[in-house]
C-alpha positions as CSV (number, residue, x, y, z in Angstrom):
1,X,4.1,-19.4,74.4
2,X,5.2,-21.7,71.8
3,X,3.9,-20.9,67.9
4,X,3.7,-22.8,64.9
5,X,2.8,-20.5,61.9
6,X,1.0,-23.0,59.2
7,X,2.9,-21.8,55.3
8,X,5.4,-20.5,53.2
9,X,4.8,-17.3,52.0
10,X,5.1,-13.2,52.9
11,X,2.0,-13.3,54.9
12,X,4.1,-16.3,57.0
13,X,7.1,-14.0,57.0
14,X,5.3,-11.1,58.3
15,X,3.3,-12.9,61.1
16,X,6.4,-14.4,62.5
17,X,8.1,-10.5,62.4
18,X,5.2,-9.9,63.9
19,X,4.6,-12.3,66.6
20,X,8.3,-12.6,67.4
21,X,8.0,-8.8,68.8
22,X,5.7,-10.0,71.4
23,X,7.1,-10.5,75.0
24,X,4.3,-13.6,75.6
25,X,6.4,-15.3,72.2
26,X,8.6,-18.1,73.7
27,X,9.8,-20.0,70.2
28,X,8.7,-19.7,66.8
29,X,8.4,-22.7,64.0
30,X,7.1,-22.3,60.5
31,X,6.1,-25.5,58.5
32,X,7.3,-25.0,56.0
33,X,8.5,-21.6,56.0
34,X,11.1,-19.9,54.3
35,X,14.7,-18.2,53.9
36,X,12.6,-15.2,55.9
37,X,11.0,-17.0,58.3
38,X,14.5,-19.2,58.6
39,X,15.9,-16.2,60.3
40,X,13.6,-15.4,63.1
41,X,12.2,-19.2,63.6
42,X,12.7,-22.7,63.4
43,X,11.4,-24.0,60.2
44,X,10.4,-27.6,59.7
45,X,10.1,-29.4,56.4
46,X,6.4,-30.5,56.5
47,X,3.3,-30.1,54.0
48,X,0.8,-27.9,54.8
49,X,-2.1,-30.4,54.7
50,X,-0.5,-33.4,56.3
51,X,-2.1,-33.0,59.4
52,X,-0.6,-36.1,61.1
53,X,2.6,-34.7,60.5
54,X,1.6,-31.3,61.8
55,X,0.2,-33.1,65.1
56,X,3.7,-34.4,65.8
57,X,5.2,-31.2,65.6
58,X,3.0,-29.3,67.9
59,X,2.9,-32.4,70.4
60,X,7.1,-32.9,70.4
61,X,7.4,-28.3,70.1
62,X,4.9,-28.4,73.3
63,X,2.9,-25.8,70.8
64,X,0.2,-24.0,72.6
65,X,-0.9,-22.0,69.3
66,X,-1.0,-22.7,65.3
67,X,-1.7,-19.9,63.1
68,X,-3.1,-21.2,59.7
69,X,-1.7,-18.7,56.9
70,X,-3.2,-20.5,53.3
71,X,-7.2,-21.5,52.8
72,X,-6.1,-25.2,52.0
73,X,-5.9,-26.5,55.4
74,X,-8.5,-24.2,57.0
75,X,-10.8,-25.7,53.9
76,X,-10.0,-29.4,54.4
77,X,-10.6,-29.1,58.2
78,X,-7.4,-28.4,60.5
79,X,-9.2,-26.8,62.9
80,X,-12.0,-29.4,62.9
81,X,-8.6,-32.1,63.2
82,X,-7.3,-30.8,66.5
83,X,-10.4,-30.0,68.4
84,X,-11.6,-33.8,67.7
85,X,-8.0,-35.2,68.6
86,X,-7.6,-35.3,72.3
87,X,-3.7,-34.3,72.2
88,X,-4.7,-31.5,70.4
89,X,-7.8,-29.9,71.3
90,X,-5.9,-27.9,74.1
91,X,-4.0,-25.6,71.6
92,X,-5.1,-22.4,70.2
93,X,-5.8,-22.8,66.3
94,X,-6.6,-19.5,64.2
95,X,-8.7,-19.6,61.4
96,X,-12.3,-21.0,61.3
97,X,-13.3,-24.7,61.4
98,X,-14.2,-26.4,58.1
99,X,-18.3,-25.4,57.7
100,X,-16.6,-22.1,58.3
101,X,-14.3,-22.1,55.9
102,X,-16.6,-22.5,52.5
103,X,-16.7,-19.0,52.7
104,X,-13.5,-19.3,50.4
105,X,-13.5,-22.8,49.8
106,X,-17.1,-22.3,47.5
107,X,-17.7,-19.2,45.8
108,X,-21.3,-20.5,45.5
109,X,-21.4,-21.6,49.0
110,X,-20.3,-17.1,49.5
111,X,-22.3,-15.9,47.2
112,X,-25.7,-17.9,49.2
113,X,-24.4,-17.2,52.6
114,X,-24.7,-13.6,50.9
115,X,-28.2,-13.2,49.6
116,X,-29.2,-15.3,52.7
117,X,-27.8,-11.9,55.1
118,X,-28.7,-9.0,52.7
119,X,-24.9,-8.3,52.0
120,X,-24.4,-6.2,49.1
121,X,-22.7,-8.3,45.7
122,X,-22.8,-9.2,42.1
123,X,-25.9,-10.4,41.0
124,X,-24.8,-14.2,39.8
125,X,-26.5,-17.6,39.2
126,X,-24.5,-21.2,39.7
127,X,-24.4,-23.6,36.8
128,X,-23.3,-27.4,36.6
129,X,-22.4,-29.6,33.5
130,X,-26.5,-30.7,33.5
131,X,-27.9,-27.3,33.1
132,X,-25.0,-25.9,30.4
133,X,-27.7,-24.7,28.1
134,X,-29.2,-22.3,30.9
135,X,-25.6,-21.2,31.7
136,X,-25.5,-19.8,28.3
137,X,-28.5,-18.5,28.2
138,X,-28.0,-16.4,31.8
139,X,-24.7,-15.5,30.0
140,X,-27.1,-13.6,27.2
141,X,-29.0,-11.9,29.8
142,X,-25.7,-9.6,31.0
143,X,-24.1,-7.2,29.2
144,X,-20.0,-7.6,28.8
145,X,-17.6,-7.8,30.5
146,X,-18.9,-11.3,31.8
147,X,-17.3,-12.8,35.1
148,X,-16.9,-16.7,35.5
149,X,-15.7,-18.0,38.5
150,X,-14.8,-21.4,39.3
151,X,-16.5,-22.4,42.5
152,X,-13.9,-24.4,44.4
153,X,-9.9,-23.6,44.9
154,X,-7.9,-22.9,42.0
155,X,-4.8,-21.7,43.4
156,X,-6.2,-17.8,42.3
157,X,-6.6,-18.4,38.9
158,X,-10.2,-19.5,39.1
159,X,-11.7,-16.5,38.2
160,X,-12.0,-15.5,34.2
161,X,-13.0,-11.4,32.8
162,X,-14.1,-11.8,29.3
163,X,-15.3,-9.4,27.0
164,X,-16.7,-11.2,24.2
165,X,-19.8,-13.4,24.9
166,X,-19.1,-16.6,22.5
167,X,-15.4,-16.6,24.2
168,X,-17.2,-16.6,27.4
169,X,-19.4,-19.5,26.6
170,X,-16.6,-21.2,25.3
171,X,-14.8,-21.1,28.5
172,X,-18.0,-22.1,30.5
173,X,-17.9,-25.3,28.6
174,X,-13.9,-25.5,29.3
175,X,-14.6,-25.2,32.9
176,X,-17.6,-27.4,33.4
177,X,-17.0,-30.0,30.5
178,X,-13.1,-30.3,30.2
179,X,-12.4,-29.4,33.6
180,X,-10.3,-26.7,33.2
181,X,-9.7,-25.9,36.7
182,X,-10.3,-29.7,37.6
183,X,-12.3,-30.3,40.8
184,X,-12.3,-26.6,41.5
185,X,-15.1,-25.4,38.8
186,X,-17.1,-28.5,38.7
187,X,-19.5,-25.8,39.4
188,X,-19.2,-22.5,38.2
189,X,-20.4,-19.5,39.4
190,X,-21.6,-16.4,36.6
191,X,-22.3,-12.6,37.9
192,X,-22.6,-9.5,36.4
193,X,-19.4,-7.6,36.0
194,X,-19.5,-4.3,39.1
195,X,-17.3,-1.4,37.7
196,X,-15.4,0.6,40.5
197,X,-12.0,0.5,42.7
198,X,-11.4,-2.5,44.5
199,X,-10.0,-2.6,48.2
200,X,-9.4,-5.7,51.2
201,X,-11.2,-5.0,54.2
202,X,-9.7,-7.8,57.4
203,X,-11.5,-8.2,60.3
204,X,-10.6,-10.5,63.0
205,X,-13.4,-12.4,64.7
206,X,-13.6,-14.5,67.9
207,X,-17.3,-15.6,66.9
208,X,-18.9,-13.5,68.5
209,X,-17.3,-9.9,68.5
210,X,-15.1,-8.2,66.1
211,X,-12.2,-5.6,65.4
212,X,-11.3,-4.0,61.9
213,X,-8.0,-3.9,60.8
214,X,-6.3,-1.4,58.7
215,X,-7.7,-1.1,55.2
216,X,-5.5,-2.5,52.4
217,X,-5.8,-1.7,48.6
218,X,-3.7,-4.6,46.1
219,X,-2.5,-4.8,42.7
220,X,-3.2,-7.9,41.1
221,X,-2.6,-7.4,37.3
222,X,1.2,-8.2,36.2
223,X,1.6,-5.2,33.9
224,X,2.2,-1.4,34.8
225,X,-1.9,0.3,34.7
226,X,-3.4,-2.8,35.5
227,X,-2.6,-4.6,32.5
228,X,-1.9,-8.1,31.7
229,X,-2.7,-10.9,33.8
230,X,-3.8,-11.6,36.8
231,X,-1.4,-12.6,40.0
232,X,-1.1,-13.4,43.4
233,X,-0.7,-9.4,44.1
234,X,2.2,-7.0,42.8
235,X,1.9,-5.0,45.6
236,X,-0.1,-3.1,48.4
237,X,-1.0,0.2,50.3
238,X,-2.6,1.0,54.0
239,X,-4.2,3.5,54.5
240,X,-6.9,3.7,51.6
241,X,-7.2,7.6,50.9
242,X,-10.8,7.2,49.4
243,X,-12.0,5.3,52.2
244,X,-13.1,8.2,54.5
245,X,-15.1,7.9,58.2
246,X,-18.6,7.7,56.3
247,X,-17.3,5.0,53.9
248,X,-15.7,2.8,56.3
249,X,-19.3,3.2,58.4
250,X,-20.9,1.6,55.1
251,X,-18.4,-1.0,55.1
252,X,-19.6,-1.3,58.4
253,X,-22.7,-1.8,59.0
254,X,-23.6,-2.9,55.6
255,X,-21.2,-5.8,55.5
256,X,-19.3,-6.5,58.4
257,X,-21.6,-6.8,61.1
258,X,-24.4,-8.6,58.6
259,X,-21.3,-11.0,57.9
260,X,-20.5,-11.5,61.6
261,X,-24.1,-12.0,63.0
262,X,-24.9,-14.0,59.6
263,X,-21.8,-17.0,60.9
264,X,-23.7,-16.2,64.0
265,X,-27.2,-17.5,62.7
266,X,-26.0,-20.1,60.6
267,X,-23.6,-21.8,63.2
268,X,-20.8,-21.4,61.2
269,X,-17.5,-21.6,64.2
270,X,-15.0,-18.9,63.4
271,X,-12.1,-17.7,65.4
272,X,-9.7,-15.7,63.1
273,X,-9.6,-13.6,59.9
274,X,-12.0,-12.7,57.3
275,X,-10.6,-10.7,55.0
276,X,-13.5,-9.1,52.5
277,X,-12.6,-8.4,49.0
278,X,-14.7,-5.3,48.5
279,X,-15.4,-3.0,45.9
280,X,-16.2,0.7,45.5
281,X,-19.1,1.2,43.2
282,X,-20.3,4.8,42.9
283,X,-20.5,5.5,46.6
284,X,-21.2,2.2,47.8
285,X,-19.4,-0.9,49.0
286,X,-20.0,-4.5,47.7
287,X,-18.5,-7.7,48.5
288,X,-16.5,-9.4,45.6
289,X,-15.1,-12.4,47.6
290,X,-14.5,-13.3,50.9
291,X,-11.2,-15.0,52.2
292,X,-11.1,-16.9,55.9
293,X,-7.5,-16.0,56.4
294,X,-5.2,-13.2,55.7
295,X,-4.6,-11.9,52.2
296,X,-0.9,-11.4,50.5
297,X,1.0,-8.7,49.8
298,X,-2.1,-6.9,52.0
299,X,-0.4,-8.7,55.4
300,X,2.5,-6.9,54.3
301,X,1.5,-3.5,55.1
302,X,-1.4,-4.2,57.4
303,X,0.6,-6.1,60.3
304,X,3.9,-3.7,59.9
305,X,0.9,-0.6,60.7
306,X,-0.6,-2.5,63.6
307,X,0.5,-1.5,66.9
308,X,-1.6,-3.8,69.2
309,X,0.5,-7.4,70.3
310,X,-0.8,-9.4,67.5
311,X,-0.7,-12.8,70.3
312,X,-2.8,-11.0,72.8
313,X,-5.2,-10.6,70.3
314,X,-5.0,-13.8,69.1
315,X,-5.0,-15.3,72.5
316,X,-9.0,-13.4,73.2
317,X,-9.9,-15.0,70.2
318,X,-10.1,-18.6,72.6
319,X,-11.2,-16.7,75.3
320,X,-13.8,-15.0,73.2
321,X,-13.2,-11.6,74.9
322,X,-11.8,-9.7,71.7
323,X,-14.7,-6.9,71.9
324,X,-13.0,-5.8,75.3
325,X,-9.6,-5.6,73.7
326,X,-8.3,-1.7,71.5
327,X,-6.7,-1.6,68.3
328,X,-4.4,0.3,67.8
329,X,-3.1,1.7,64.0
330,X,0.5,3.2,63.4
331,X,-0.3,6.9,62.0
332,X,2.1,6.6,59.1
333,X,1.4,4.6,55.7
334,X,2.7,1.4,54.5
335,X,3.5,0.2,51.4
336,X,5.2,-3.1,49.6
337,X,6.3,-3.6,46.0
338,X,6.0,-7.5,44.9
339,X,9.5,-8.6,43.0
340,X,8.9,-11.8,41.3
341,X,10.7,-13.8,38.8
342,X,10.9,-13.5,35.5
343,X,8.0,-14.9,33.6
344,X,5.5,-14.9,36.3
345,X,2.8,-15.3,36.1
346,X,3.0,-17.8,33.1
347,X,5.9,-20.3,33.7
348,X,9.3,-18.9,35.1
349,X,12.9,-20.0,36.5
350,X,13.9,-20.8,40.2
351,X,17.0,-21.1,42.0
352,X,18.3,-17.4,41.1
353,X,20.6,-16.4,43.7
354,X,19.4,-12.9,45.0
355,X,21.8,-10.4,46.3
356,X,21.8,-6.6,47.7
357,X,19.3,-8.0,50.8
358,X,21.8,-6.9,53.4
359,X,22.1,-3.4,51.7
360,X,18.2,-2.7,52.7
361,X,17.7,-0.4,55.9
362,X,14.9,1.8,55.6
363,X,12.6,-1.1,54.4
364,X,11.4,-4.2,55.5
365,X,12.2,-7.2,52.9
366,X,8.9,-10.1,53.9
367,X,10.4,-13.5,51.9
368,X,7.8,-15.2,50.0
369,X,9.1,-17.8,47.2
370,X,12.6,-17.7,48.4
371,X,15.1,-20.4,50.5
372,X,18.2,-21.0,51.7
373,X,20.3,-23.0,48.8
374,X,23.4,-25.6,49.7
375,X,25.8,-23.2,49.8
376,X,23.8,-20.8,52.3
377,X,22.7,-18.0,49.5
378,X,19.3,-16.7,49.3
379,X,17.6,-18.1,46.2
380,X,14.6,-17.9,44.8
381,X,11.9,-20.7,45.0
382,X,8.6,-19.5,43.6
383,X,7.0,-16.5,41.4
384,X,6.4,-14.3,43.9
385,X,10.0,-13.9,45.9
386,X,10.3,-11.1,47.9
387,X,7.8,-8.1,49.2
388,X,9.8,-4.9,50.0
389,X,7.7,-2.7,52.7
390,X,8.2,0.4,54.0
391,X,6.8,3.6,56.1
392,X,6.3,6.9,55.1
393,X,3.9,9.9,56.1
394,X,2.2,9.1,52.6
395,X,1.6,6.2,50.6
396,X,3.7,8.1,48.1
397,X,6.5,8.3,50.4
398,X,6.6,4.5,51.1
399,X,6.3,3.5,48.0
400,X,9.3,5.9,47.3
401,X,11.1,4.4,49.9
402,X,10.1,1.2,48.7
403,X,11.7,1.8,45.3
404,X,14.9,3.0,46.5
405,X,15.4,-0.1,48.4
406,X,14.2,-2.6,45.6
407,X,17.9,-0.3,43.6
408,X,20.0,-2.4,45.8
409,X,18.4,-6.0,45.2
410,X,19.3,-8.2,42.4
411,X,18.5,-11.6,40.9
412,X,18.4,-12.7,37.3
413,X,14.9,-12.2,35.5
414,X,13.9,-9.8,38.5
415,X,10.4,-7.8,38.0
416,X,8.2,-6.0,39.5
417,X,5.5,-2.9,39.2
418,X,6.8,0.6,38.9
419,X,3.4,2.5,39.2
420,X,1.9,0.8,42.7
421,X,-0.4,3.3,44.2
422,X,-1.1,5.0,40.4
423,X,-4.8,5.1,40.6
424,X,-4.9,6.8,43.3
C-alpha cells in the first residue's frame, strides 16, 4: 500500500515510524512533513487544507490511504472531499467526515452531543455577543476558578482559567466583542471549573465497533509543577498508574460506549480516532474535551507501546470489521520529554541548528517543528521541535532514559520540563 500521512508534527513523525514497520507499507509521503518524517518518507511541500492540491498527490502517488494527523482538515471536510470526488472516493481516509468532526471543531456542538448521551462533564451554558449580560450573570452563579472556552479552533489557546470574576468577565467581552480569538469564540462556551488529574483516553472507531488504546497522561503547562502557561504538551507517559481495571471499566462504560452508540444515533460518520480529554474527579471520570484525531506528545508514547500493525487496523476501519481485530500493548512504559525553543510559548526564534541527534540510541527522537536547512543541518522550525521517547519497566525509568538522551542534544535557547511524570 501507498500512504500519505496529512501534517507536520511528532504525531506525523511517529505514524510514519509506525506505519513504515508494517510489511503491507509499500511508500510513504508526508505533506508536509518534516526533517523526521524526511528520513523514512517522501515529503511533499503542500498545505494541509488545499485539498485540490492534496487530490493530485494521491492521484499521481497511486495512494490507496490518507491518514489525517491535525483537526483543520478533518473540520473543513477532507473526508467529505474525497468520498464526493469520483477519483477519490476509492482511497481509505482516516478521521471522521465533517458532521463528525464538530466534536472538536465546536466545543458547544461537544458539550450538546454530551448532555444529549448522558456523558459525564462540566456543567456549562453557551453565550453569544446578544445575550453578554446573561453571560455575566451565569459567570456570578459559579464559584472561581471560572473556565471560558472559545467554541471554534484556536490553534489550543482557546481555552482561558481565571481566578478572579471581573477579570473573567472582562475576557468574555474580549472574546465575544473584540474577537479575541477571531472566528473561533464568536461563541463561547462557560463551565464550572472540575478539580482532579487529567488524562487522554484514544479509541479508534470504524463506526460501529471500537478498540482502546493505551492510556496517555500530558503536561501542558510550560513551567516545572504545572506552572506558567499553557502549550501544545511538554511531555507524556503510558501507562497511567492510577488508572486501575475498575477505573478503566468507568471510562468504559460511562463514556466510551455512550460516545460510540451516541455518533451511532445521531448519524454522525466516523472512521478513525477519538481521543477523549478526561479527567479524574474523586473516583470518577468526566469528559473535558474531545479531539477526532490523535493527540501530541500522547502519539508519542501510545504508538511506540502498540504492538498491533497500525495499517491492518486502519485498513478494518473501511471494512468495518475492527471489533474482530486484538490489540495488543507492549508491557513496558513509555515516556517523551517535549524540547522546544526558547521562548515558547510566547514568541520565539527559528532556524537554530540542532546537534547531538546522531548521539541518541536508547531513545527514540519524534521531529515536530524541525526541517532540513540549505546546507542539510537539522534546524528548528517551530516551538515545539523535538519529542525524545523512550522505554523502561517504569515510567520513571523512561523518563530517566529520556533525560539522559535529551544530555547529548543541543540547539540555542533549548528547553524543556525537568519534572514530567511529578504528580504521580
Amino acid at each position: 500500500m501507498n500512504i500519505l500521512i496529512i501534517g507536520s508534527g511528532g504525531r506525523e513523525h511517529t505514524l510514519a515510524w509506525k506505519i513504515d514497520q508494517s510489511p503491507l507499507c509499500n511508500q510513504i509521503f508526508v505533506a508536509p512533513g518534516n526533517s523526521g518524517t524526511a528520513q523514512i518518507a517522501t515529503n511533499i511541500a503542500v498545505k494541509v487544507n488545499d485539498f485540490e492540491a492534496i487530490k493530485t498527490i494521491v492521484i499521481s502517488n497511486d495512494i490507496n490511504m490518507v491518514i489525517v494527523g491535525p483537526e483543520d482538515p478533518l473540520v473543513n471536510g477532507i473526508h467529505d472531499f474525497f468520498i464526493s470526488d469520483n477519483d477519490l472516493k476509492h482511497v481509505s481516509v482516516i478521521g471522521p467526515q465533517k458532521a463528525a468532526a464538530k466534536l472538536e471543531g465546536s466545543k458547544a456542538f461537544a458539550k450538546q452531543f454530551m448532555s444529549r448521551h448522558d456523558i459525564p462533564t462540566a456543567k456549562y451554558k453557551s453565550f453569544d455577543v446578544n445575550n453578554l449580560d446573561e453571560g455575566y450573570l451565569f459567570l456570578e452563579t459559579l464559584m472561581p476558578p471560572y473556565v471560558l472556552k472559545a467554541d471554534g479552533l484556536a490553534a489550543g489557546k482557546g481555552v482561558l482559567i481565571l481566578h478572579d470574576l471581573n477579570e473573567a468577565k472582562a475576557e468574555l467581552k474580549a472574546m465575544l466583542v473584540d474577537a479575541k480569538f477571531g472566528q473561533a469564540s464568536t461563541k463561547v462556551v462557560i463551565e464550572e471549573f472540575l478539580d482532579g488529574i487529567e488524562l487522554s483516553c484514544f479509541v479508534l472507531t470504524d463506526g460501529k465497533s471500537y478498540k482502546i488504546l493505551p492510556m496517555a497522561k500530558d503536561y501542558k503547562r510550560i513551567g516545572e509543577g504545572d506552572t506558567g502557561l499553557n502549550t501544545g504538551g511538554m511531555g507524556a507517559i503510558s501507562p497511567v498508574p492510577f488508572v486501575d481495571n475498575d477505573f478503566l471499566n468507568k471510562i468504559e462504560t460511562q463514556i466510551v460506549i455512550p460516545t460510540i452508540n451516541g455518533l451511532k444515533k445521531d448519524k454522525l460518520p466516523y472512521k478513525g480516532f477519538v481521543f477523549i480529554g478526561l479527567i479524574k474527579v474523586g473516583d470518577q471520570p468526566k469528559v473535558i474535551e474531545y479531539n477526532v484525531r490523535l493527540g501530541d506528545p500522547e502519539t508519542e508514547v501510545v504508538l511506540p507501546r502498540l504492538k498491533t500493525d497500525l495499517l491492518v487496523l486502519f485498513n478494518s476501519l473501511r471494512l468495518e470489521t475492527l471489533g474482530g481485530m486484538t490489540i495488543e500493548v507492549d508491557d513496558r512504559a513509555a515516556a517523551t520529554v517535549m524540547l522546544v525553543s526558547g521562548g515558547y510559548p510566547e514568541s520565539y526564534q527559528k532556524e537554530k541548528v540542532i546537534t547531538g541527534l546522531d548521539n541518541v540510541v536508547n531513545s527514540i527522537p519524534f521531529h515536530a517543528g524541525a526541517k532540513f536547512d540549505s546546507n542539510n543541518n537539522i534546524v528548528s522550525s517551530g516551538g515545539r521541535v523535538v519529542a525524545i521517547t523512550s522505554y523502561g519497566k517504569s515510567y520513571q525509568k523512561a523518563i530517566e532514559k529520556s533525560y539522559q538522551s535529551i544530555s547529548k542534544i543541543q540547539f540555542e535557547g533549548m528547553n524543556y520540563r525537568k519534572d514530567i511524570g511529578f504528580d504521580l
